[in-house]
C-alpha positions as CSV (number, residue, x, y, z in Angstrom):
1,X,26.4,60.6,35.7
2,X,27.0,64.1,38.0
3,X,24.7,64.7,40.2
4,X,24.2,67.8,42.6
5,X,22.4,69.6,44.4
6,X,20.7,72.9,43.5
7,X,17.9,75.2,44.4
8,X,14.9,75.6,42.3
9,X,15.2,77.4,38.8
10,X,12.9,79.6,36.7
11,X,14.0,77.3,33.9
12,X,13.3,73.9,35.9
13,X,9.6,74.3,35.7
14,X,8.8,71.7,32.7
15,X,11.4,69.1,34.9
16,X,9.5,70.4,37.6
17,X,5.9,69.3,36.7
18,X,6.9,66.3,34.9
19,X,8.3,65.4,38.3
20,X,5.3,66.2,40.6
21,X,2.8,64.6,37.9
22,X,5.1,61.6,38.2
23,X,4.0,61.9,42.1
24,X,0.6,62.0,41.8
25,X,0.3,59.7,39.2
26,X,1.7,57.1,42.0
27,X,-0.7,58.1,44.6
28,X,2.1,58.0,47.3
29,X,3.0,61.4,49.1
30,X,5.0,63.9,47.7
31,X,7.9,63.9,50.0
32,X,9.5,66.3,51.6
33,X,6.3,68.5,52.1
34,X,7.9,71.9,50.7
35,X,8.6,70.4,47.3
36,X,4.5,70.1,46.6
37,X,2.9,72.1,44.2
38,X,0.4,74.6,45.5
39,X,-1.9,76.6,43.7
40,X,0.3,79.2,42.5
41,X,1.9,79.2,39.6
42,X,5.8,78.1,39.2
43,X,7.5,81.5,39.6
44,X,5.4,82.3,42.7
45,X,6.5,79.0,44.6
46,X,9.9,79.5,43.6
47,X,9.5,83.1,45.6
48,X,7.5,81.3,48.3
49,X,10.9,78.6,48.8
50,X,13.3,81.6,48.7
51,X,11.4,83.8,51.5
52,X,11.3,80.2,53.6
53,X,15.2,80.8,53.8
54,X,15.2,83.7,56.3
55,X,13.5,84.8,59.4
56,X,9.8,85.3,57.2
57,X,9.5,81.5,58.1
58,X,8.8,82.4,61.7
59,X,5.7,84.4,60.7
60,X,4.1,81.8,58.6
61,X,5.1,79.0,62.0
62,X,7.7,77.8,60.1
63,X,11.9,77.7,60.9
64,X,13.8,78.8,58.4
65,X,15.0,76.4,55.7
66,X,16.0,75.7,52.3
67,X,14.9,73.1,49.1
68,X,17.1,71.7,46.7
69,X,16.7,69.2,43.8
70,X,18.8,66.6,42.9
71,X,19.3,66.6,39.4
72,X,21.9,65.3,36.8
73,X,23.7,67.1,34.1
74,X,20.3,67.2,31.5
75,X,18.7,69.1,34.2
76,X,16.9,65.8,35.1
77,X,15.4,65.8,39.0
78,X,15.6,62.9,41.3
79,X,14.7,63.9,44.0
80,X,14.2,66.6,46.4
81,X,15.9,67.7,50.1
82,X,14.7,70.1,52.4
83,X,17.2,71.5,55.2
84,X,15.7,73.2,58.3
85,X,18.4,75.9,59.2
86,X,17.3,75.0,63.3
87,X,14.9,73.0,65.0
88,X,11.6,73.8,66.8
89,X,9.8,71.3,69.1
90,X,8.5,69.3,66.5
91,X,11.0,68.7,64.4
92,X,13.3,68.3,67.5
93,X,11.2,65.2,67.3
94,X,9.8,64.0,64.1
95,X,11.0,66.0,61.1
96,X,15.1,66.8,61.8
97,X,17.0,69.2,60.1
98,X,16.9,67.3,56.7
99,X,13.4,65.5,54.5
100,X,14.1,64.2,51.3
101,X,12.4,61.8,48.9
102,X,12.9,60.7,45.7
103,X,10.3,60.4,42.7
104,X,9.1,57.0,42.2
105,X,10.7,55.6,38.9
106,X,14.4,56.6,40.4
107,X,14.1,54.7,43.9
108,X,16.3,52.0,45.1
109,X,19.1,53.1,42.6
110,X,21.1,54.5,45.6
111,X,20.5,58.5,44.7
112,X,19.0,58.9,48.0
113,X,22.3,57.9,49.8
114,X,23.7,60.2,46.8
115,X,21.6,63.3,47.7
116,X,21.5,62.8,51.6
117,X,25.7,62.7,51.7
118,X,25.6,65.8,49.5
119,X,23.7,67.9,51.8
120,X,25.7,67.1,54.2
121,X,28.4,70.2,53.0
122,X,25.6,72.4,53.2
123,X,24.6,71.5,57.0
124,X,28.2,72.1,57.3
125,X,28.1,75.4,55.7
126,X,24.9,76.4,58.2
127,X,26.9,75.9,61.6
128,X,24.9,72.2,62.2
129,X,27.3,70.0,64.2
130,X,25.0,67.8,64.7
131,X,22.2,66.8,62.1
132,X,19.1,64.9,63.0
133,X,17.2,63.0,60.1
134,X,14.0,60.8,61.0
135,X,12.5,58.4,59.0
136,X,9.5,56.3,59.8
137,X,10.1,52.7,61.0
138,X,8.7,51.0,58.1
139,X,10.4,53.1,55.8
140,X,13.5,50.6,55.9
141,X,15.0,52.4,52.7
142,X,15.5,55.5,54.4
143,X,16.9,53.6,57.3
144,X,19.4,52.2,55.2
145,X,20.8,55.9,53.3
146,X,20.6,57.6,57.2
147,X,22.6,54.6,58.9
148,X,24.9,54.8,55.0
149,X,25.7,58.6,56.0
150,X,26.8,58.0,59.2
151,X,23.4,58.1,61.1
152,X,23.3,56.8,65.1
153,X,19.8,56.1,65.9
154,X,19.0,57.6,68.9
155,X,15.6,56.4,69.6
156,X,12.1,55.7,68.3
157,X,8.9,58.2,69.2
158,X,5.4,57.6,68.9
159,X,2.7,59.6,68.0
160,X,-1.0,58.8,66.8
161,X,0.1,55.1,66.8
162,X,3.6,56.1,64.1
163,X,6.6,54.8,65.3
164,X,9.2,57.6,64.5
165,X,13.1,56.6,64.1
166,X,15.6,59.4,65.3
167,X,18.9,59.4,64.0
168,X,21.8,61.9,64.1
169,X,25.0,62.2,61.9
170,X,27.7,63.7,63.0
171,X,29.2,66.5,60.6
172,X,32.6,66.2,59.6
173,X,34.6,69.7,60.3
């Protein structure tokens, strides 16, 4: 299979709810937070996740950032990244410049390592030497695809009795 990386589409929206109902049908959170459905319809999230890549972020508290889907060639999604274009306090130390999470029938298949190296290019392409990507402690999966892509853990931050992991990966130049 190809896989890549690719904003969100007009004509992803079946894909699109099959793979939030698949979500919610697990009971787990839907991971990263932007890739949630709110209660607009389809084409006026995809408006919300384009005005979240430019300075309108800072107006709704937010940095600017961007949302991709990892899909195969049938249009299929795995998963979904979000990239935060800079960081503010508190992704400085919880968040990081990259979430990502992948729907619940697809998981420990390695896609995750898959979609986390592929963002990497567009980090890249953003000026970001440095990328910082957290994961909670218990969450050894995500451990695993940060430490697979190169991540350095820097340290561990508490908050509200949640043990934060902070890892950067250098960007290749």
């Amino acid at each position: 299979m190809i896989f890549k990386l690719i904003e969100p589409k007009l004509e992803m929206e079946k894909e699109y709810n099959n793979y939030i109902v698949e979500w919610e049908k697990s009971g787990e959170e839907i991971i990263p937070y932007a890739s949630r459905k709110s209660m607009v319809n389809y084409e006026d999230l995809i408006n919300c996740w384009k005005t979240q890549k430019n300075n309108k972020a800072y107006e709704d508290g937010f940095v600017p950032s961007t949302l991709y889907f990892l899909i195969d060639e049938n249009m299929k999604i795995y998963g979904a990244l979000h990239i935060r274009h800079e960081l503010n306090n508190f992704l400085l130390n919880y968040g990081g410049h990259i979430g990502y999470g992948i729907r619940p029938s697809e998981r420990k298949k390695g896609y995750a390592t898959k979609m986390l190296s592929l963002s990497l290019s567009l980090v890249k392409q953003l000026g970001i030497k440095k990328a910082l990507v957290t994961c909670d402690k218990i969450n050894i999966a995500s451990a695993k695809t940060i430490l697979n892509n190169g991540g350095v853990l820097e340290n561990e931050v508490i908050e509200e009795g949640e043990v934060t992991q902070r890892y950067w990966i250098n960007i290749k130049l």
